[in-house]
C-alpha positions in Angstrom: 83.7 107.7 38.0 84.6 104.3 38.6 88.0 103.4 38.6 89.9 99.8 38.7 93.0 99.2 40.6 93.9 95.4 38.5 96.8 93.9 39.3 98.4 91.2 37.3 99.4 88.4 39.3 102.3 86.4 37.9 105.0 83.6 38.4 107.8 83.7 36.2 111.6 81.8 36.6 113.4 83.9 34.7 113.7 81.4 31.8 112.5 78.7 30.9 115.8 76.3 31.4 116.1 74.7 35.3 112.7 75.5 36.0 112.5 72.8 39.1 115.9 74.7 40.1 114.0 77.8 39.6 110.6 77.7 40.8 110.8 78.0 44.5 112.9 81.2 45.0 110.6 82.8 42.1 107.6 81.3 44.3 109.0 83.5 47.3 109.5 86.8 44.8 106.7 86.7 43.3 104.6 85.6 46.1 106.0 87.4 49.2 108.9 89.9 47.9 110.3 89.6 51.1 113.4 91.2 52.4 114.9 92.9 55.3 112.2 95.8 54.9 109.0 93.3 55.0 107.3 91.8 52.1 106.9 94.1 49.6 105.0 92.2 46.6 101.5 90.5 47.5 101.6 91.1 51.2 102.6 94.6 51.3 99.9 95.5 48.2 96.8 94.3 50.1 98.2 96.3 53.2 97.8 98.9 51.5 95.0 98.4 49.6 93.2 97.6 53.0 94.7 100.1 55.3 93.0 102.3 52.9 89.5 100.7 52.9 90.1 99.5 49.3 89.4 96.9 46.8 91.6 95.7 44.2 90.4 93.3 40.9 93.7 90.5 41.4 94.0 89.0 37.5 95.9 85.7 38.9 97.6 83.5 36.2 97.2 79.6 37.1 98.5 78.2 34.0 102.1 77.8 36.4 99.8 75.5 38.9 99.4 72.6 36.0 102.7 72.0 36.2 104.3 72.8 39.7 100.8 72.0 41.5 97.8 73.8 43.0 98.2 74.4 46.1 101.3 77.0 45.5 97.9 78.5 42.9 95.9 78.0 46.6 98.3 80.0 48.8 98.3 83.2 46.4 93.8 82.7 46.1 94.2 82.3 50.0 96.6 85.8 50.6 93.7 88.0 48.0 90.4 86.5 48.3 90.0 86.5 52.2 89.7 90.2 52.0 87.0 90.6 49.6 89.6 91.6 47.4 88.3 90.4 43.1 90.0 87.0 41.8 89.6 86.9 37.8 91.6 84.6 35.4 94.7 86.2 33.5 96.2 83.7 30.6 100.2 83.4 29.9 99.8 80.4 27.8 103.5 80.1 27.4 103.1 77.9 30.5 101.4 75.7 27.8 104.2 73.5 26.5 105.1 73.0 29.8 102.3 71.0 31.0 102.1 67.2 31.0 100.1 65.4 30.2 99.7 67.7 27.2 97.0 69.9 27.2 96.0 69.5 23.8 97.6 67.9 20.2 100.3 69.7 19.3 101.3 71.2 22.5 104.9 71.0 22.5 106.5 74.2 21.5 106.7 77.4 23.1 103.9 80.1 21.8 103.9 83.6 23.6 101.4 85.0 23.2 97.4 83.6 23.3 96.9 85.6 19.8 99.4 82.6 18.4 96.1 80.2 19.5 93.9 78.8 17.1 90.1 79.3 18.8 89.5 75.7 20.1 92.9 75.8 21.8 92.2 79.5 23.5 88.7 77.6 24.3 90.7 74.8 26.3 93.3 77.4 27.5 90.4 79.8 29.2 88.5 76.8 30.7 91.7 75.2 32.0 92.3 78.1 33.7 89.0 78.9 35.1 89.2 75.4 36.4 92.5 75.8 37.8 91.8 79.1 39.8 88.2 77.4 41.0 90.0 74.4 42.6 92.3 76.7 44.4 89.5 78.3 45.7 88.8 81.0 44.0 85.0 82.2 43.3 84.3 81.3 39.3 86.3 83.9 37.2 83.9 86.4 35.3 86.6 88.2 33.6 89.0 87.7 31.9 92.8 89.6 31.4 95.5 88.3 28.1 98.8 87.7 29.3 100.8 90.9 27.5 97.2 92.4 26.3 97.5 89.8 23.5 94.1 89.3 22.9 92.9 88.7 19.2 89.2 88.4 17.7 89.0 85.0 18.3 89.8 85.9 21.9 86.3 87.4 22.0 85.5 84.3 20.2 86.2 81.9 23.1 85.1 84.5 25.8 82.1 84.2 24.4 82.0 80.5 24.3 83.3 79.7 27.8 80.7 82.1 29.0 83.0 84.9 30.2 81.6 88.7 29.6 83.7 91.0 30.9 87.3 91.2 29.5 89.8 93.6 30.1 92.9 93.2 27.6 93.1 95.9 25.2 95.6 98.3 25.4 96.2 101.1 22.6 99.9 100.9 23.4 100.8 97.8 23.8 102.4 96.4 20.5 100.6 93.1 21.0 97.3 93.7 21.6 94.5 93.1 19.4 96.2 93.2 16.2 93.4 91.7 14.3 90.8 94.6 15.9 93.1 97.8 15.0 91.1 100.2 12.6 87.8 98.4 13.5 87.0 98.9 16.8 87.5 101.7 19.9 90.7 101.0 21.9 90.2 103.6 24.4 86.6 103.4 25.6 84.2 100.8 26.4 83.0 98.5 23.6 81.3 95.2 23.1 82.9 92.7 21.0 80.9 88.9 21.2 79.1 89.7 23.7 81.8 90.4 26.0 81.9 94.1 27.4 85.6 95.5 27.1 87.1 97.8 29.3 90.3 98.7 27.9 93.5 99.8 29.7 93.2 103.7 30.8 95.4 105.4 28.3 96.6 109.3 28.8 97.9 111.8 27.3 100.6 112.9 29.2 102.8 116.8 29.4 104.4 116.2 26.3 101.0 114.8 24.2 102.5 111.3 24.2 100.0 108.1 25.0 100.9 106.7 28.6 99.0 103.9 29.7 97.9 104.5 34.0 100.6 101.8 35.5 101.5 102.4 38.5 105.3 101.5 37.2 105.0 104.2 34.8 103.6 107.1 36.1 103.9 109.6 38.5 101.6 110.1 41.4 101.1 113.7 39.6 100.3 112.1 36.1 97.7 109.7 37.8 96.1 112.1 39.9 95.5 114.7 36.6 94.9 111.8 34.9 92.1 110.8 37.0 90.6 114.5 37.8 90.9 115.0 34.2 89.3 112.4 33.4 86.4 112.6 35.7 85.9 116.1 34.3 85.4 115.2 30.9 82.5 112.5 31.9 84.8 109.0 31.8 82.7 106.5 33.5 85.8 104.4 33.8 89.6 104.7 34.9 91.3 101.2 35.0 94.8 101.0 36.0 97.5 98.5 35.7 100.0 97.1 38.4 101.6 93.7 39.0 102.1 91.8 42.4 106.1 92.2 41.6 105.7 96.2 41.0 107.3 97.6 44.4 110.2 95.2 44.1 113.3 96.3 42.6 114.1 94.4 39.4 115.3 90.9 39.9 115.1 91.2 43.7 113.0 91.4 46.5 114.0 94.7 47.4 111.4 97.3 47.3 111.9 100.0 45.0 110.7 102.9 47.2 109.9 105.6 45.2 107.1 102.9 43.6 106.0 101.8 47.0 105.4 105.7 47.3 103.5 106.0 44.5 101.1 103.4 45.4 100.7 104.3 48.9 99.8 108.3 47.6 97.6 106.5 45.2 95.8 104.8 47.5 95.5 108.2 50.3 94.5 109.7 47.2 91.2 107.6 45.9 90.3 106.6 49.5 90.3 110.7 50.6 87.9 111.4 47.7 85.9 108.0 47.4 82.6 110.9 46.7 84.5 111.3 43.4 85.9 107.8 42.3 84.3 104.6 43.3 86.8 102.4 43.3 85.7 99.1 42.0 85.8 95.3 41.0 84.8 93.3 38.0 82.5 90.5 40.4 79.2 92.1 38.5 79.7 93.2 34.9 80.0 97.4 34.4 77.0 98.6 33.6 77.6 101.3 30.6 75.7 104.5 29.6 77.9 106.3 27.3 80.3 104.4 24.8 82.6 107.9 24.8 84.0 107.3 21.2 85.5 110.5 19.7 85.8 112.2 23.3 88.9 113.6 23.9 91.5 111.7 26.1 92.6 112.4 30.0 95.5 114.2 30.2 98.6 115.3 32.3 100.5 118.5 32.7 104.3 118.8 31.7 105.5 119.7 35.8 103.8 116.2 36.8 105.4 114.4 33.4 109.0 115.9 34.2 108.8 114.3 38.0 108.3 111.1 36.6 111.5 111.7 34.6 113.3 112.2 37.7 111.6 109.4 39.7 112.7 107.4 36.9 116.1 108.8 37.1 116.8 108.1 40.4 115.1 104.7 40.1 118.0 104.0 38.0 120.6 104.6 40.5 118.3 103.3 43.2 118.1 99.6 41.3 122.4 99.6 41.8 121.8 99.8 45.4 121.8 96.1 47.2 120.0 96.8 50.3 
């Protein structure tokens, strides 16, 4: 079974007032996570990504680079791609409205999500930031991520159109994602939609038969290690997980929030002590696909490994009060 370790790489201020007052202490959170303990967001990922022999698929948003310049776009291409670590192009287009000169007509208030895009302007948005990541560096992005999963048919559309076929921006629980596709397509298995092959976000079923989606935020180590062997049991082909280059920080700081740090680093142990049973893998070649695996049942968790993540999360909340 393959399985995908993506990370969603992300600048955000906090807001959208005081962004010049904003921008470079977000930079250094986002970026760096540093603290006392070392530098817990992109640093202290690839660590262990490569202390474990491991390669991770980095979705990096650019769209912040057309307006606070690209070489703060280079520095995060040059901390991933050196590696051999996968650069692909993820879209927040609320950077949009930000941009000057404008990026197309009409550009000028703020729109969330890249389902709120008519198809020419998701055309622009997608090449703009193909062209952003490339001039940072970055090899040409082959697939492609929606900024909160919001992808919509004409998505697919402009995928198609700007030559990218691999996508990866469904999710079956995320409210906002392909809205327009609900009732007419698979969210939880591989599917082909414009000629773009979709690998949707891994969703679970975890100990209490509720849909979890395999975040490293929001799991267990338990659930996403019965996740994964349950999955390979019932024939998946592949597991692609979630986590963001802010994940192991504490919210709003650049603390690390340890028992996620843990998590990841188990993960990791985990998939590189059994790499004859997962292949972990990037999205450089499109996935080749034998079985479609509609109307297969789902992975699954048992109750023991939900109820820890209810105490992880527990303590997680009184951890997050904690200032060192």
């Amino acid at each position: 079974m393959k399985v995908y370790l993506t990370f969603d790489v992300e600048i955000w201020c906090n807001g959208w007032d005081d962004l010049d007052g904003r921008f470079r202490s977000s930079l250094e959170r986002y970026v760096y996570g540093r603290s006392r303990h070392g530098d817990y967001a992109l640093p202290k990922t690839l660590e262990i990504l490569d202390g474990n022999g491991l390669t991770g698929v980095f979705f990096v948003e650019p769209m912040f680079a057309a307006r606070f310049g690209l070489e703060h776009l280079a520095t995060i291409v040059g901390l991933i791609q050196p590696s051999g670590h996968d650069i692909q192009l993820h879209l927040h287009p609320e950077w949009t409205d930000e941009i000057r000169p404008l990026v197309f007509p009409g550009a000028i208030r703020k729109r969330q999500h890249l389902s709120h895009y008519t198809l020419a302007e998701q055309c622009t948005l997608i090449a703009l930031g193909r062209k952003l990541l490339a001039d940072a560096g970055a090899k040409i992005a082959t697939a492609f991520r929606a900024g909160s999963f919001a992808a919509n048919a004409d998505t697919y559309r402009a995928l198609n159109i700007c030559g990218i076929r691999t996508d990866s921006s469904l999710n079956a629980v995320h409210p906002d994602s392909g809205l327009d596709l609900r009732g007419g397509i698979d969210f939880f298995h591989p599917v082909e939609i414009d000629n773009t092959l979709v690998l949707p976000m891994t969703v679970f079923r975890d100990g209490t038969g509720r849909l979890r989606p395999a975040q490293v935020g929001a799991c267990s180590f338990a659930e996403i290690r019965m996740a994964l062997e349950s999955a390979a049991a019932i024939g998946v082909e592949h597991f692609v997980m979630l986590s963001h280059n802010f994940e192991m920080l504490k919210p709003d700081r650049s603390a690390p929030d340890a028992i996620v740090v843990r998590r990841f680093q188990n993960l990791c142990a985990y998939l590189a002590a059994n790499r004859g049973r997962y292949q972990v893998s990037t999205l450089g070649e499109q996935p080749q696909i034998t079985s479609q695996g509609a109307g297969t049942a789902l992975p699954h968790a048992g109750l023991l490994a939900t109820l820890e993540r209810h105490g992880e999360q527990a303590l997680r909340r009184v951890f997050a009060r904690s200032r060192t």
